[in-house]
C-alpha positions as semicolon CSV with decimal commas, in nm:
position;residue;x (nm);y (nm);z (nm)
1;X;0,000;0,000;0,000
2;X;0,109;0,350;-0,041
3;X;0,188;0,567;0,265
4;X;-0,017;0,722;0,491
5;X;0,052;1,068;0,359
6;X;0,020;0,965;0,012
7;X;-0,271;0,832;0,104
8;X;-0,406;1,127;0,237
9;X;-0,315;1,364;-0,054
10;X;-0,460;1,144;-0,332
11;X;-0,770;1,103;-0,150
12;X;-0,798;1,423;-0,008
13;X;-0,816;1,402;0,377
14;X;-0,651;1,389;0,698
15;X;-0,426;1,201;0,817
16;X;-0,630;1,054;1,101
17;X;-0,875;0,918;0,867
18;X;-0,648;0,773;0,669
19;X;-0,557;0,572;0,971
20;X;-0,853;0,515;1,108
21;X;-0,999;0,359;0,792
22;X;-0,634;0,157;0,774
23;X;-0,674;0,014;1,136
24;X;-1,034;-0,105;1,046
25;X;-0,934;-0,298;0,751
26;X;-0,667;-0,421;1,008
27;X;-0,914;-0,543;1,231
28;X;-1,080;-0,741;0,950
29;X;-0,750;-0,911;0,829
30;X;-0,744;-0,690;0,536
31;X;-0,412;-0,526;0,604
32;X;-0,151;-0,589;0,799
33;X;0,211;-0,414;0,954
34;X;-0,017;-0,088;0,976
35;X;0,203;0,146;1,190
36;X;0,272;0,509;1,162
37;X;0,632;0,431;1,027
38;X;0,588;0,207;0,757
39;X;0,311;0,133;0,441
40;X;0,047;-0,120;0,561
41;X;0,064;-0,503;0,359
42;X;-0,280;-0,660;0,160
43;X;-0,295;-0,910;0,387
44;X;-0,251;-1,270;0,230
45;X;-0,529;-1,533;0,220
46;X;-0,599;-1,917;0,154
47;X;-0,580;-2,032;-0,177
48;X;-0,937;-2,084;-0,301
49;X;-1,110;-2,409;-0,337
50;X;-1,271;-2,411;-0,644
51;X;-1,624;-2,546;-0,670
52;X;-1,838;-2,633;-0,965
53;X;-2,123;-2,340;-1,110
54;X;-2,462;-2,407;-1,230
55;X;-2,764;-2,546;-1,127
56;X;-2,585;-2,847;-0,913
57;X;-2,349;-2,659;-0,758
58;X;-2,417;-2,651;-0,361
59;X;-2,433;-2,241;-0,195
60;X;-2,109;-2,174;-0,022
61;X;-2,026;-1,908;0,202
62;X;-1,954;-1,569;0,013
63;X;-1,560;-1,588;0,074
64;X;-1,570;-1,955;-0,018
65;X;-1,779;-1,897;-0,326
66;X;-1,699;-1,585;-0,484
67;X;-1,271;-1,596;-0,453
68;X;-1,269;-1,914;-0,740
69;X;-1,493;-1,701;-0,937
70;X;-1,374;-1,359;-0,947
71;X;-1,022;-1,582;-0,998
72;X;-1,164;-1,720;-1,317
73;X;-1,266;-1,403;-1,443
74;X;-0,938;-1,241;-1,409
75;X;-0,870;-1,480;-1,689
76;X;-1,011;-1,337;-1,929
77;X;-0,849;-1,033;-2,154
78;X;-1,112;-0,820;-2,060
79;X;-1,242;-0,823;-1,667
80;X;-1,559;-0,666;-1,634
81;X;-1,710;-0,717;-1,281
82;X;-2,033;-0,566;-1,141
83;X;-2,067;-0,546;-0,738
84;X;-2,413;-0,440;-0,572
85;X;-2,316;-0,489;-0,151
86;X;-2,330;-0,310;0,193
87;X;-1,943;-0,302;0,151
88;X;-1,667;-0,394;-0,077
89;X;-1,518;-0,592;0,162
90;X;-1,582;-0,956;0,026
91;X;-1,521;-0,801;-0,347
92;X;-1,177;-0,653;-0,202
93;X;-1,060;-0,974;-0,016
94;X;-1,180;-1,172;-0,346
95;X;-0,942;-0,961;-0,591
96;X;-0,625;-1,074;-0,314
97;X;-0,505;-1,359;-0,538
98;X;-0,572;-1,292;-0,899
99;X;-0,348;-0,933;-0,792
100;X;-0,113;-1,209;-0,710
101;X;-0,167;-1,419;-1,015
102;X;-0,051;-1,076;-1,193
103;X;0,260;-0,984;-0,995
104;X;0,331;-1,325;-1,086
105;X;0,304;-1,353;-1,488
106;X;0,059;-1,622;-1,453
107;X;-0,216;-1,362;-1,570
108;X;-0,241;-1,122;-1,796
109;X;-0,555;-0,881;-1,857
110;X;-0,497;-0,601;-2,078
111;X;-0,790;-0,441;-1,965
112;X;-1,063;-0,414;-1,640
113;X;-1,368;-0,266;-1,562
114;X;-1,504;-0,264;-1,237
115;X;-1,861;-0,071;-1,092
116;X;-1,996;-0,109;-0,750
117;X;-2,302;0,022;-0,591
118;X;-2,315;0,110;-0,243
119;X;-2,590;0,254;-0,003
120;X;-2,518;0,604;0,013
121;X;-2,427;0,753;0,340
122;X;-2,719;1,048;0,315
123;X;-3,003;0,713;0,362
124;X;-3,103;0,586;0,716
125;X;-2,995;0,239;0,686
126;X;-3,199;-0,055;0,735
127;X;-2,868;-0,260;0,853
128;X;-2,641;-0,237;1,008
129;X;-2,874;-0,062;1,307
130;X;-2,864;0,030;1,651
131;X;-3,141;-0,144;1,815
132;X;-3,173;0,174;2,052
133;X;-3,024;0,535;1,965
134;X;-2,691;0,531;1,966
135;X;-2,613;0,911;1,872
136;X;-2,508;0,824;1,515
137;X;-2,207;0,582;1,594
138;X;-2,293;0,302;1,392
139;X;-2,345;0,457;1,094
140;X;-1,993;0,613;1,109
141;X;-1,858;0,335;1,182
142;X;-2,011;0,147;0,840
143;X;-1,893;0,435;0,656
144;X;-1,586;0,452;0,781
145;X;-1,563;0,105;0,658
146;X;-1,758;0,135;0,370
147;X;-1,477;0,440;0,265
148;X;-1,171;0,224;0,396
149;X;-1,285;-0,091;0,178
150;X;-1,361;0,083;-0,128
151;X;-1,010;0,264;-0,112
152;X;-0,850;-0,006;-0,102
153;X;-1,027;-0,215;-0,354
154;X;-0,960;0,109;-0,562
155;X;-0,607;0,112;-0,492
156;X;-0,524;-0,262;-0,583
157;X;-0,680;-0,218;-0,918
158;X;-0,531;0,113;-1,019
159;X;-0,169;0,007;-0,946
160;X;-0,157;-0,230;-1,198
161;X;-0,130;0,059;-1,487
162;X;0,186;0,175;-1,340
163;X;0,296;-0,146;-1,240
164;X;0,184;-0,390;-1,552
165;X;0,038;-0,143;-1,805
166;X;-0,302;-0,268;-1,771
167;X;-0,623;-0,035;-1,867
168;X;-0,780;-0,019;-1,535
169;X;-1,125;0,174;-1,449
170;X;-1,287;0,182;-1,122
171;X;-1,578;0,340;-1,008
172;X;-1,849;0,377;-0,765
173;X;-2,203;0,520;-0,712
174;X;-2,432;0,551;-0,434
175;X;-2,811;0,382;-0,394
176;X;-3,073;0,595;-0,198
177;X;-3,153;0,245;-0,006
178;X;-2,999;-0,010;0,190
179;X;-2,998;-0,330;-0,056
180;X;-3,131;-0,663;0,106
181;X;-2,904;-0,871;-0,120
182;X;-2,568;-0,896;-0,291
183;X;-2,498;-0,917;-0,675
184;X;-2,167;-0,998;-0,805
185;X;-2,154;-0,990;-1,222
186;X;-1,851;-1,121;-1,382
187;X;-1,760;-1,075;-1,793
188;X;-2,098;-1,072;-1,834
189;X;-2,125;-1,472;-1,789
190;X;-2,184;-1,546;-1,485
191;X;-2,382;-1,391;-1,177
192;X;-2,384;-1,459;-0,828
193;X;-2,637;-1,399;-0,596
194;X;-2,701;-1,407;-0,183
195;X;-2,962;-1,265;0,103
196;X;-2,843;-1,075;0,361
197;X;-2,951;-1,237;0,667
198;X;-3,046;-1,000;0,982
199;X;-2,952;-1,131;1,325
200;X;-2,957;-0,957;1,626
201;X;-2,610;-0,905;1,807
202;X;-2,377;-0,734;2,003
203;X;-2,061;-0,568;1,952
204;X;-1,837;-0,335;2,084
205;X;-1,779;0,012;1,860
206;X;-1,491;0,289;2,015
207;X;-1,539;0,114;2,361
208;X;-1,917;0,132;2,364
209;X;-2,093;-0,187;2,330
210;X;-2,402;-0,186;2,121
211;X;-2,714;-0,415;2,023
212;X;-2,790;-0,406;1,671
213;X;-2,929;-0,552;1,345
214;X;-2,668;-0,661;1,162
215;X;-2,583;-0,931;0,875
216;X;-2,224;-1,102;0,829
217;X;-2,213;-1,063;0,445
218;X;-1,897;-1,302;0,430
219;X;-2,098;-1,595;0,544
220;X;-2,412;-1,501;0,344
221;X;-2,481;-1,842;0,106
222;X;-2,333;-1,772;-0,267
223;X;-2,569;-1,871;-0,560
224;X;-2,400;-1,885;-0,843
225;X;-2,583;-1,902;-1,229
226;X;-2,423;-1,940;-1,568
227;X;-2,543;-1,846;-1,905
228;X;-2,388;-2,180;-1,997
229;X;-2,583;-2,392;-1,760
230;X;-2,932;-2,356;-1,941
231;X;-3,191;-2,135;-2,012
232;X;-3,287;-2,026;-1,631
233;X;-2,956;-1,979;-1,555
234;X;-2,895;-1,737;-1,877
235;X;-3,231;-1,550;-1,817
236;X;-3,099;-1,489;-1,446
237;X;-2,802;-1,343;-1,578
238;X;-2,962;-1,122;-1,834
239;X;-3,209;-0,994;-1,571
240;X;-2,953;-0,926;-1,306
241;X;-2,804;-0,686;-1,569
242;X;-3,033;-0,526;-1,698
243;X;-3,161;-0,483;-1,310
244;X;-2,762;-0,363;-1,260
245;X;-2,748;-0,130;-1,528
246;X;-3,083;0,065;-1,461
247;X;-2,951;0,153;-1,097
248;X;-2,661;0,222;-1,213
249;X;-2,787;0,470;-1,467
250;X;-3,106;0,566;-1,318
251;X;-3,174;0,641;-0,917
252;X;-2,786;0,619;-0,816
253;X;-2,558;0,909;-0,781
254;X;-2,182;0,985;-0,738
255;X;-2,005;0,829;-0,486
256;X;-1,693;0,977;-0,284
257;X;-1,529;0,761;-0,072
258;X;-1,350;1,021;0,107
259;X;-1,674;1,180;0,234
């Protein structure tokens, strides 16, 4: 990763939040060696275990699921991959080992194309809530994270212009409501699909512990449908982006991650 004050320039705030959104990803084994004297590491992950797609293949856990696929995307010459998600934080652990597959030489796309929609942070979310007032902490706290993860999805990607010439774009827009599921659409092929499922928990936030509504999006089940498996399976993926692309072009608006 790039230094904290680099950080802070390109992005266009203050220190502090720079390290507060780099001590977050910390805590969820994002990042590691983040200190004030030295650039924070991606931190490293299993290898995936790659499952079959289609109609047979069983749901797995989102970071079981979707790491294989978004792997098998990277493949191709041209990644295109379509996120709809509370946070980018599956989508930003996912992208860990084809970056590595890159550095490597055992992949090569010339060019990607990545969009993700996120809730905006002007919207009352539905979840992650406090079940009683909490003065507005939780919802810092998911955009704090929401900011941290998209940065340094963001990052990753872009750094493979300068480091393998590759024709990167990355952007992001804001939905006016909190979405109930999560879409992943890669190369146009292939879409996966899972609920968000609401428990009731608690958790400690800046020393305050907290009951809320919450749902663990890295465990929600994966569903995953290919164009190739059959008609259902193609109209699913048709629909999904057609659903995509008229929220991305329609009721969404600009995101900055740095606000």
């Amino acid at each position: 990763m790039p230094t904290q004050a680099e950080l802070a320039e390109e992005f266009g705030v203050e220190r502090g939040v720079v390290r507060q959104a780099l001590r977050i990803l910390q805590t969820e084994q994002l990042l590691t060696n983040v200190s004030k004297g030295s650039p924070a590491t991606v931190a490293s992950v299993p290898a995936p275990v790659r499952l079959p797609a289609g109609p047979a293949a069983p749901p797995q856990p989102t970071m079981v699921g979707l790491a294989p696929r978004i792997a098998d995307a990277f493949a191709a010459p041209h990644v295109r991959i379509d996120a709809l998600c509370l946070t980018s934080v599956s989508l930003t652990m996912a992208v860990g080992e084809p970056l590595r597959q890159i550095h490597a030489g055992r992949l090569k796309p010339a060019k990607i194309d990545v969009r993700v929609l996120l809730p905006s942070r002007d919207i009352d979310l539905a979840f992650p809530a406090p079940v009683a007032d909490d003065g507005g902490l939780l919802h810092r706290r998911w955009l704090a994270q929401r900011n941290a993860q998209g940065m340094v999805l963001r990052q990753n990607l872009l750094a493979l212009y300068a480091t393998h010439g590759v024709d990167v774009h990355v952007s992001f827009r804001a939905l006016p409501f909190t979405p109930p599921v999560k879409l992943y659409l890669l190369n146009g092929s292939e879409a996966l699909f899972a609920y968000y499922t609401l428990l009731r928990r608690e958790r400690e936030i800046e020393h305050e512990h907290l009951e809320l509504y919450d749902a663990d999006g890295t465990r929600s089940m994966l569903f995953a449908f290919e164009r190739r498996a059959g008609q259902r399976d193609a109209a699913f993926v048709e629909q999904s982006r057609l659903w995509f692309d008229a929220l991305w072009e329609t009721i969404s608006s600009e995101l900055l991650l740095s606000s």
